[in-house]
C-alpha positions as semicolon CSV with decimal commas, in nm:
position;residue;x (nm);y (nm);z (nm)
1;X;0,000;0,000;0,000
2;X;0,323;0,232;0,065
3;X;0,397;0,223;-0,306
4;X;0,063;0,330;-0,414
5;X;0,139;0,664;-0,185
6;X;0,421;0,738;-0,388
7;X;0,447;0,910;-0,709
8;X;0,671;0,772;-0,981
9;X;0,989;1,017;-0,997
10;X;1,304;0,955;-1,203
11;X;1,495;1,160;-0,886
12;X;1,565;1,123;-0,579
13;X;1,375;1,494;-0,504
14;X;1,056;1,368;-0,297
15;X;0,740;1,618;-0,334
16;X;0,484;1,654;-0,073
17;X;0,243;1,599;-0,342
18;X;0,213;1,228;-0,344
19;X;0,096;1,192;-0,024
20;X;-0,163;1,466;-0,055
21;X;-0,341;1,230;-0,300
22;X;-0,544;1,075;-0,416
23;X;-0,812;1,398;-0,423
24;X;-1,152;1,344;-0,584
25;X;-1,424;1,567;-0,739
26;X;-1,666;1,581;-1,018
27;X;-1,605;1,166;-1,055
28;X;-1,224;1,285;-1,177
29;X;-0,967;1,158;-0,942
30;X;-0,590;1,271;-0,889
31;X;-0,404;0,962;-0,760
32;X;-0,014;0,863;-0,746
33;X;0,075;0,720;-1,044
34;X;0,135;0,347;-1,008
35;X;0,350;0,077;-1,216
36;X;0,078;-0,069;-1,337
37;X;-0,055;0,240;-1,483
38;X;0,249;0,260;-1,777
39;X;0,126;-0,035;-1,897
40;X;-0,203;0,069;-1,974
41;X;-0,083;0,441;-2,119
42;X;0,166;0,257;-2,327
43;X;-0,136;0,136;-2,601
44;X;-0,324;0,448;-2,593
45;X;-0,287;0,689;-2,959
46;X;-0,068;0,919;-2,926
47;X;-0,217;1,280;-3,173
48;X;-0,026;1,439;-3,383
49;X;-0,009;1,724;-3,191
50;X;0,121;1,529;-2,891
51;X;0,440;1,328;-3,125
52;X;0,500;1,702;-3,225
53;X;0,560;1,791;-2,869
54;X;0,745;1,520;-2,784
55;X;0,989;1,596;-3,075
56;X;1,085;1,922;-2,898
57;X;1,193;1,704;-2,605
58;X;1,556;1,585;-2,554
59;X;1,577;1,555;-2,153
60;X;1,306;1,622;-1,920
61;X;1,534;1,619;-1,598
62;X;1,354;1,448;-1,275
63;X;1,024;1,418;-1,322
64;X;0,722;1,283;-1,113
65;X;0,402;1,159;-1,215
66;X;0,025;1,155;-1,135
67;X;-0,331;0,949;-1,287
68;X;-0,600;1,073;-1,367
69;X;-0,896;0,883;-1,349
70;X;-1,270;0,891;-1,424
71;X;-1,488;0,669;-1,199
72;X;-1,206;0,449;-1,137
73;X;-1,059;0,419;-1,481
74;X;-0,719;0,542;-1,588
75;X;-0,787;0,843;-1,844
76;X;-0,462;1,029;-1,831
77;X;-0,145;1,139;-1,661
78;X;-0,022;1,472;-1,524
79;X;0,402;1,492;-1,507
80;X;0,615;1,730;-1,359
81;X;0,967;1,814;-1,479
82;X;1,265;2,037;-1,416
83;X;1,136;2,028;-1,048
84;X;1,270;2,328;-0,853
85;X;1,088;2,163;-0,508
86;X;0,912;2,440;-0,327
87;X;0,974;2,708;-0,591
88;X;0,850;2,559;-0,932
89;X;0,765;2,325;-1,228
90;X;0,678;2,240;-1,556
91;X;0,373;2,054;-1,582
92;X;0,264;1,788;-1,896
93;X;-0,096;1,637;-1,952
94;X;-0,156;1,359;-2,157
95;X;-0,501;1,285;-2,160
96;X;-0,700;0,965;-2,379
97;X;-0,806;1,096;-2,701
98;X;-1,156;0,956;-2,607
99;X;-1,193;1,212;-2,316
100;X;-1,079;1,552;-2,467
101;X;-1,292;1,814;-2,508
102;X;-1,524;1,702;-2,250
103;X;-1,368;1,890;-1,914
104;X;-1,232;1,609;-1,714
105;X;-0,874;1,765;-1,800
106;X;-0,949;2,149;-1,651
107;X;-1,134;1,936;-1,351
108;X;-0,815;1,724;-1,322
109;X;-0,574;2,026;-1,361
110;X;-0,759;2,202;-1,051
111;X;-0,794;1,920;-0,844
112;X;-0,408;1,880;-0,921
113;X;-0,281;2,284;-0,865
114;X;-0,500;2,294;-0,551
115;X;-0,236;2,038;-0,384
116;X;0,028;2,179;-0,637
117;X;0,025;2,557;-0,473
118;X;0,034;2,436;-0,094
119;X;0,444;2,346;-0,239
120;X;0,515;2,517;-0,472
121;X;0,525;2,916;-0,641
122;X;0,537;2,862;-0,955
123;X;0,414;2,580;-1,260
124;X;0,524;2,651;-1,586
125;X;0,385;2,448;-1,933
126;X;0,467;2,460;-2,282
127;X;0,221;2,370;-2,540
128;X;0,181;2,424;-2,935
129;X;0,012;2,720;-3,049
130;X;-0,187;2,495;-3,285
131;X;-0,321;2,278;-2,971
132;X;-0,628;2,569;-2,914
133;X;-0,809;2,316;-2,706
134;X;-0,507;2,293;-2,472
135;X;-0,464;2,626;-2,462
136;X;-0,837;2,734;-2,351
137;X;-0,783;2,492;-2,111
138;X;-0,501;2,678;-1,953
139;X;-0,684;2,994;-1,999
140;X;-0,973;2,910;-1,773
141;X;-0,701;2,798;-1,493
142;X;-0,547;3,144;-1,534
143;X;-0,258;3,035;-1,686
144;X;-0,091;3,304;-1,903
145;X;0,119;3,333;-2,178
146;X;0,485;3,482;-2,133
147;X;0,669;3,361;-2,416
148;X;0,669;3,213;-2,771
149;X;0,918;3,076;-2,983
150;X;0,922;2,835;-3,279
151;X;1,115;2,497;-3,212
152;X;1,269;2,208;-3,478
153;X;1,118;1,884;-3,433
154;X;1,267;1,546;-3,454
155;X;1,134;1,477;-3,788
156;X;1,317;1,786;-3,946
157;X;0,976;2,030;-3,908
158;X;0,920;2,373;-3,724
159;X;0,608;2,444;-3,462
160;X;0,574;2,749;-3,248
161;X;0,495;2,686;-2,875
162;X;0,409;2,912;-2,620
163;X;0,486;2,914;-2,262
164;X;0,266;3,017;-2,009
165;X;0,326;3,083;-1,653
166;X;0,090;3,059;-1,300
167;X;0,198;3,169;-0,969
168;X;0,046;3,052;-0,652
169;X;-0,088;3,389;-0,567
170;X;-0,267;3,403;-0,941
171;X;-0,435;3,062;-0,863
172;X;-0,573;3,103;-0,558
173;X;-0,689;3,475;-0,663
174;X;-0,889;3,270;-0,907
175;X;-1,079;3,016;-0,686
């Protein structure tokens, strides 16, 4: 039962995080991530837009990760990378095509920076400018946009991606 508690990191860095969760609302749950989910997240499609991301990607330092779930059924994962502990991070969300566009991922991202901002100052993201669902997404959490740029891909192409910023004092201004 100890192991469900904890959330999978690739450092040594432990977060407070974990063993806030699992927090529930709306039938989403936030939960530690567990071994058992990878193999389930490993068959799932990955979009377009998502390969393009992960193009852009050549070392995500440590990083810990966290389920989301609908009514008990794995539906995505949140991540955190280039972990700063009790100042910042930058935050990923992979969510089942089959459950986009329906809110479960702004419900999850709440539930998630609720626990989030009693650590930390800061969460950072990067997403494509072309990913407009995403983006509202961030929007309604307050998220903001403080930079763009345009990034090579992998596969020899160009996107732009924006960063956007929240601070802890922006969030809970928001609730």
């Amino acid at each position: 039962m100890a192991a469900a508690l904890t959330a999978h990191t690739t450092s040594t860095a432990h977060l407070a995080i974990g063993t806030k969760l699992p927090v529930a609302r709306d039938g989403i749950t936030v939960r530690p991530w567990e071994r058992r989910d990878r193999s389930t997240i490993a068959h799932w499609p990955a979009p377009e837009i998502l390969a393009a991301w992960a193009a852009t990607k050549t070392a995500y330092g440590n990083r810990q990760s966290y389920a989301i779930d609908l009514r008990g059924n794995l539906i995505g994962r949140i991540s955190l990378r280039d972990i700063l502990p009790g100042i910042e991070a930058r935050l990923g969300v992979y969510l089942h095509p089959d459950y986009v566009s329906q809110g479960y991922g702004t419900t999850a991202l709440a539930i998630f920076l609720d626990v989030f901002f009693s650590e930390f100052l800061w969460m950072r993201l990067d997403v494509a400018a072309a990913n407009r669902r995403a983006i509202r997404c961030y929007e309604k959490l307050n998220f903001r946009v403080v930079h763009c740029e345009w990034r090579e891909t992998t596969s020899g192409g160009t996107t732009v991606f924006q960063e956007m910023k929240l601070n802890r004092e922006a969030w809970h201004a928001s609730r």
